[in-house]
C-alpha positions in Angstrom: -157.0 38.1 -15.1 -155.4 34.9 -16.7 -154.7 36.5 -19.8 -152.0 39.1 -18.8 -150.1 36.1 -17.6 -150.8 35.3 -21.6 -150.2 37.9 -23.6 -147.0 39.3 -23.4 -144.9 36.1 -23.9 -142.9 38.4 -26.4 -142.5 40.8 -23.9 -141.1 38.2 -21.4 -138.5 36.8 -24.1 -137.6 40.0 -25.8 -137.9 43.3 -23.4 -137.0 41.2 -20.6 -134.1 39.7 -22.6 -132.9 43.7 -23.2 -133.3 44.2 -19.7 -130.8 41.6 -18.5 -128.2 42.0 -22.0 -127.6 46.0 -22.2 -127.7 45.9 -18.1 -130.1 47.5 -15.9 -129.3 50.6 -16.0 -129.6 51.2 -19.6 -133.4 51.4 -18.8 -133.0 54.1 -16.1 -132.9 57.1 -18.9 -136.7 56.0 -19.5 -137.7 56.4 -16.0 -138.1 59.1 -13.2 -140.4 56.4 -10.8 -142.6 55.8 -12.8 -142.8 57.1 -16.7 -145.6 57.6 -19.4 -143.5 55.0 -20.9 -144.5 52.4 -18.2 -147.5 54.3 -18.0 -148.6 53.5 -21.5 -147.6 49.8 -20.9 -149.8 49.4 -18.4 -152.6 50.9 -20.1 -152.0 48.5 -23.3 -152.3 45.6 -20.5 -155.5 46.8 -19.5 -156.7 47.3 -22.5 -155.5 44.1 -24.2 -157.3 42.4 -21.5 -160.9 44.3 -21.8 -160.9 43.6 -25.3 -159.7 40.0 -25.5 -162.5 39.5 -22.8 -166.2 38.9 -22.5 -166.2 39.3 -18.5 -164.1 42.3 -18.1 -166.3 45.6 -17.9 -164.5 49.3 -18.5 -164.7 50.2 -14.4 -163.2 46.5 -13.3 -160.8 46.7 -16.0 -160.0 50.7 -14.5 -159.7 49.4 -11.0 -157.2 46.2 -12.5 -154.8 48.4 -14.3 -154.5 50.8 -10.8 -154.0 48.1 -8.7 -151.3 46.4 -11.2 -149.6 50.0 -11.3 -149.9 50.2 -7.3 -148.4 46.6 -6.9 -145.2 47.6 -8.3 -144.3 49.6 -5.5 -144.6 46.7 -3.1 -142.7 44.2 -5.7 -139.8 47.0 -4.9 -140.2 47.1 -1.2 -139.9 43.6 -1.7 -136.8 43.4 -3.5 -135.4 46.1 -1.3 -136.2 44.1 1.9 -134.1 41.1 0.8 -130.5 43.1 1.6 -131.0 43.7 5.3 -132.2 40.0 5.4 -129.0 39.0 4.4 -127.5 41.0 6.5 -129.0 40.2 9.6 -128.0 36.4 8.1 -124.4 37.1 7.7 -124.4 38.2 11.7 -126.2 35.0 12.7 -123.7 33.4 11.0 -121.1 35.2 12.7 -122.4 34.8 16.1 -122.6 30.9 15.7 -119.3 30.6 14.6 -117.9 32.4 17.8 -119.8 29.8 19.7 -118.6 26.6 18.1 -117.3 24.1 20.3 -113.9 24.4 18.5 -113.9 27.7 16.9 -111.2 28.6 14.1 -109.4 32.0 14.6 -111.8 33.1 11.4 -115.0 32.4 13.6 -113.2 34.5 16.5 -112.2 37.3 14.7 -114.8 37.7 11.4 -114.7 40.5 9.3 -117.5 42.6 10.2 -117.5 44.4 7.2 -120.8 43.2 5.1 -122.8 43.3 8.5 -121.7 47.0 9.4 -122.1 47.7 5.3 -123.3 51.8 6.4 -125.8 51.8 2.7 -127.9 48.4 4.1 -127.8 50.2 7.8 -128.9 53.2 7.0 -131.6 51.5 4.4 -133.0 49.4 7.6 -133.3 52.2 9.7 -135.2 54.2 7.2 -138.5 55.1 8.6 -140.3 55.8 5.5 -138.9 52.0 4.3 -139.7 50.5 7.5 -143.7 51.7 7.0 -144.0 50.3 3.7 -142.6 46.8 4.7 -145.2 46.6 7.3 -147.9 48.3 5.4 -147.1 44.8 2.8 -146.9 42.6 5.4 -143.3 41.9 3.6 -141.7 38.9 6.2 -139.0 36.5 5.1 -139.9 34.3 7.9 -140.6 31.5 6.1 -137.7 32.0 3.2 -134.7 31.7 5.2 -133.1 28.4 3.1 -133.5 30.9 0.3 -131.6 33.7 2.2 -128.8 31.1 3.2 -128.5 29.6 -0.3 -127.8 33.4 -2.3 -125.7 34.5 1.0 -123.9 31.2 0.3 -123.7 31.8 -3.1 -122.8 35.6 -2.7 -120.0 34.8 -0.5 -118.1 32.4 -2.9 -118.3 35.7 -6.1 -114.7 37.0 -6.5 -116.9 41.0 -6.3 -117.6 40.1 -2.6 -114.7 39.0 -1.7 -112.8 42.2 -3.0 -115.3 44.2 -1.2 -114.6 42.3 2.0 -110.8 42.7 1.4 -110.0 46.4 0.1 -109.2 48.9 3.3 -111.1 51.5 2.0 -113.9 52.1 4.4 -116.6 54.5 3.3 -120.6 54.9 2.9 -119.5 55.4 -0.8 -117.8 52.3 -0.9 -120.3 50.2 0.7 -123.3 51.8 -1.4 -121.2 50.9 -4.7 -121.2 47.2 -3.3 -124.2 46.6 -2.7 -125.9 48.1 -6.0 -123.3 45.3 -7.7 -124.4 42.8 -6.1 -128.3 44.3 -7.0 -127.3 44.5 -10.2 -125.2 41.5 -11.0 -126.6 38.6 -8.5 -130.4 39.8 -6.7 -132.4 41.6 -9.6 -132.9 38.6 -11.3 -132.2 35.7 -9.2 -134.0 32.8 -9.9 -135.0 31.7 -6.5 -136.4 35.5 -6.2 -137.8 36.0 -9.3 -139.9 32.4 -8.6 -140.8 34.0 -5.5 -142.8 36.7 -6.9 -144.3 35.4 -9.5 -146.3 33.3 -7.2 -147.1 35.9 -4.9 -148.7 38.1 -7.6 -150.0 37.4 -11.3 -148.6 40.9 -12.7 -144.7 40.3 -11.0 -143.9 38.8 -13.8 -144.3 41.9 -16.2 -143.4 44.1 -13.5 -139.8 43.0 -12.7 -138.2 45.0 -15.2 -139.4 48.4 -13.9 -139.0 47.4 -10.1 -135.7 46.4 -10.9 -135.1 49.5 -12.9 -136.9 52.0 -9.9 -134.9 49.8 -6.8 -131.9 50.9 -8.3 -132.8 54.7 -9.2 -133.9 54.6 -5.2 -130.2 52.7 -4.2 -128.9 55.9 -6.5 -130.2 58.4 -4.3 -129.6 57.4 -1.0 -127.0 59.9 0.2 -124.9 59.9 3.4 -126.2 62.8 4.9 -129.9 61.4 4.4 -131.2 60.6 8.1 -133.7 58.1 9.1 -136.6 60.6 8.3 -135.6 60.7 4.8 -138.7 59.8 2.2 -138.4 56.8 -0.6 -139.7 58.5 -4.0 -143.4 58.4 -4.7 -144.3 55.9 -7.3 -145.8 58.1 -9.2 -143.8 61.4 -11.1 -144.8 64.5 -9.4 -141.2 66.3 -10.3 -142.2 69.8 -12.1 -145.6 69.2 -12.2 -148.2 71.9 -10.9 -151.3 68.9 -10.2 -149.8 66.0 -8.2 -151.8 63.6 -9.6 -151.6 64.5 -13.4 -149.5 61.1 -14.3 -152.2 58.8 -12.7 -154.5 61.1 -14.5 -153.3 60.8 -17.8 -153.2 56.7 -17.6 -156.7 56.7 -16.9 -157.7 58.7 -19.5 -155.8 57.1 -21.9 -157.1 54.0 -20.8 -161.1 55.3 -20.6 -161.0 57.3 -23.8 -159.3 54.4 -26.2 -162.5 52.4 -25.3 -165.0 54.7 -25.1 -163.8 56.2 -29.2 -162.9 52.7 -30.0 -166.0 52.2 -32.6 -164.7 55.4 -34.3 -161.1 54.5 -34.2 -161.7 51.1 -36.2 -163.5 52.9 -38.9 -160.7 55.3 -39.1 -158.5 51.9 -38.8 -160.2 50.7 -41.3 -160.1 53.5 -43.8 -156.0 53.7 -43.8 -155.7 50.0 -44.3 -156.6 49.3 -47.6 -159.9 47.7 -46.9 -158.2 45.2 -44.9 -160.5 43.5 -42.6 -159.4 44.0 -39.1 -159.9 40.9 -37.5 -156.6 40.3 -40.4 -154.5 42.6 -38.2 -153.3 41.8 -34.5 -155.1 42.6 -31.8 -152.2 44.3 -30.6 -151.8 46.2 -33.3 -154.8 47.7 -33.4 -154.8 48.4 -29.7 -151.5 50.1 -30.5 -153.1 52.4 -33.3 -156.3 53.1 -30.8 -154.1 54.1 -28.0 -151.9 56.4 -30.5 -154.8 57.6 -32.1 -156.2 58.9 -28.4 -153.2 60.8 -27.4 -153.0 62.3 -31.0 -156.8 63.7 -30.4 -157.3 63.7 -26.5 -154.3 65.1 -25.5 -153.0 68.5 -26.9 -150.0 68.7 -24.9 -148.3 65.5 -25.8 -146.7 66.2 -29.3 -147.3 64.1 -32.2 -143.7 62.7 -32.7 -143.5 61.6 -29.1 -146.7 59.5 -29.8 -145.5 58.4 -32.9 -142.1 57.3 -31.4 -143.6 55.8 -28.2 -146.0 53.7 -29.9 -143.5 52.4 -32.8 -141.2 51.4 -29.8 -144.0 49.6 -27.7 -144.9 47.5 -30.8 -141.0 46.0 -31.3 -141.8 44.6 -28.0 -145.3 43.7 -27.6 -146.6 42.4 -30.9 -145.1 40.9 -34.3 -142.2 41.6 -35.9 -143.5 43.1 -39.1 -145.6 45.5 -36.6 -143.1 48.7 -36.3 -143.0 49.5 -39.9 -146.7 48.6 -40.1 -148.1 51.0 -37.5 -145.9 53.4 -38.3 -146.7 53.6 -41.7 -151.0 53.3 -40.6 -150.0 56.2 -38.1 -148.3 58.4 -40.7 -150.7 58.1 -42.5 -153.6 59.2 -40.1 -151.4 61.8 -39.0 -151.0 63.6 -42.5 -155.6 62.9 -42.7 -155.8 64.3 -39.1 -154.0 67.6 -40.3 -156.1 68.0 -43.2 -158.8 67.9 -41.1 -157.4 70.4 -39.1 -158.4 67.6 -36.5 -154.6 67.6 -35.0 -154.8 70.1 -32.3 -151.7 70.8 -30.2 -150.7 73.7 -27.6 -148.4 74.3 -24.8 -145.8 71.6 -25.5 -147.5 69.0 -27.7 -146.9 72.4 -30.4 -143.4 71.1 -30.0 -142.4 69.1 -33.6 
């Protein structure tokens, strides 16, 4: 499992990078929970590590990528969890200062409003929240220098301090607050960020998304929602007749790109100008494989959302040269696969 700590140090320094610089929620277009976009990234981390590896069989490899996908959710519980724990901090704090020996008229009379903040009550009492915490064991027990250093710093930010001084006094207000101080301070703090990465090997890949997915679930929360009130599953089921057809599709994807794989690198090799292909990137060619099985397995994707998908994955996973060299191999297969009459589409994949 070391080597998806490994091999996607371009990832970490360049989708990561985007992540942080156009702002989080420039990423939420690309995901309803989770997308075939992350989907197909998690697939590509699978399958870079069964290929790259001796001791990595096709049903271990399956059962990896699954368990990466299903750790996500818990990495979002996670981040989730961290608001109530400051605010459960921020009332300690309050009720020590009103027992100080000499209290100031500030530790008498504090301003309650962060610790009655309606969004992080209403988030703490929701059931559905509450189950999933425990279900991860999630417990900040041990963490609480951490939780005293960000209130700390969170209380010195000029965006706090406005908060705690504007009269307005709504659940709208509060739930704008506290997805700018997601957004601008907790997403990526270092101190959390650390955190995770030592509690799981695939946190470090995964904090875009859970980032991305904390704040489409922050989004939704409504005032009228009442303790009852389910989180989103983690995979897409909006629209879709067969519940399960996402987490269908990524293992197919992920099966079928090995099991053609033989008769993907002759057809590699045929559209590459006799280039040998231990000359191209492993990435690459996993790239081109997965493409290559979505344009033949599946009939309902169509071609120039493969095409695009694929072309974007590569300016973030592999070289810089890569885009305009897959795309070029992959318009090139595309225009043999017609030929062929070997490009079969129906329903929406007829679609461009």
């Amino acid at each position: 499992m070391q080597v998806l700590g490994l091999i996607f140090e371009r990832k970490q320094k360049s989708y990561t990078f985007a992540a942080k610089s156009r702002g989080i929620e420039s990423y939420l277009f690309l995901y309803i929970m989770l997308s075939r976009r992350h989907l197909r990234i998690k697939a590509l981390q699978a399958l870079y590590a069964y290929f790259v590896s001796d001791s990595i069989d096709l049903v271990i490899g399956e059962k990896n990528m699954l368990r990466s996908v299903e750790k996500i959710y818990e990495l979002i519980i996670w981040q989730m969890s961290f608001f109530p724990e400051l605010q459960k901090f921020a009332e300690m704090r309050m009720d020590e200062g009103k027992k100080k020996f000499y209290p100031t008229d500030a530790d008498l009379h504090p301003n309650p409003k962060f610790i009655d903040n309606r969004f992080l009550l209403k988030l703490a009492q929701n059931r559905d929240f509450k189950r999933k915490k425990n279900a991860y064991k999630i417990n900040w027990g041990e963490e609480v220098e951490m939780v005293r250093k960000v209130y700390s710093e969170i209380r010195s930010m000029k965006f706090y301090e406005d908060y705690m001084a504007s009269p307005a006094d709504s659940f709208e207000e509060d739930k704008s607050f506290c997805i700018k101080l997601f957004k601008e301070v907790l997403a990526y703090h270092p101190s959390l960020v650390s955190l995770y990465e030592e509690k799981n090997i695939y946190w470090a890949d995964d904090i875009d998304i859970a980032n991305v997915l904390v704040l489409k679930i922050f989004k939704g929360i409504k005032a009228s929602d009442d303790e009852f009130a389910p989180l989103p599953p983690l995979y897409n089921t909006e629209g879709k007749e067969n519940p399960d057809e996402d987490k269908e599709f990524l293992l197919e994807l992920y099966r079928k790109a090995i099991l053609k794989s033989k008769e993907f690198e002759t057809f590699i090799s045929e559209k590459t100008n006799n280039w040998e292909l231990e000359r191209i990137a492993a990435m690459d060619i996993i790239l081109i494989k997965m493409a290559l099985t979505e344009l033949l397995e599946f009939p309902t994707i169509p071609v120039k959302v493969t095409l695009n998908e694929y072309i974007e994955l590569s300016k973030y996973y592999s070289t810089p040269k890569s885009r305009i060299f897959i795309n070029g191999i992959l318009d090139k297969m595309i225009a043999d696969l017609k030929k062929r009459n070997q490009l079969v589409k129906t329903g929406r994949g007829l679609i461009g």
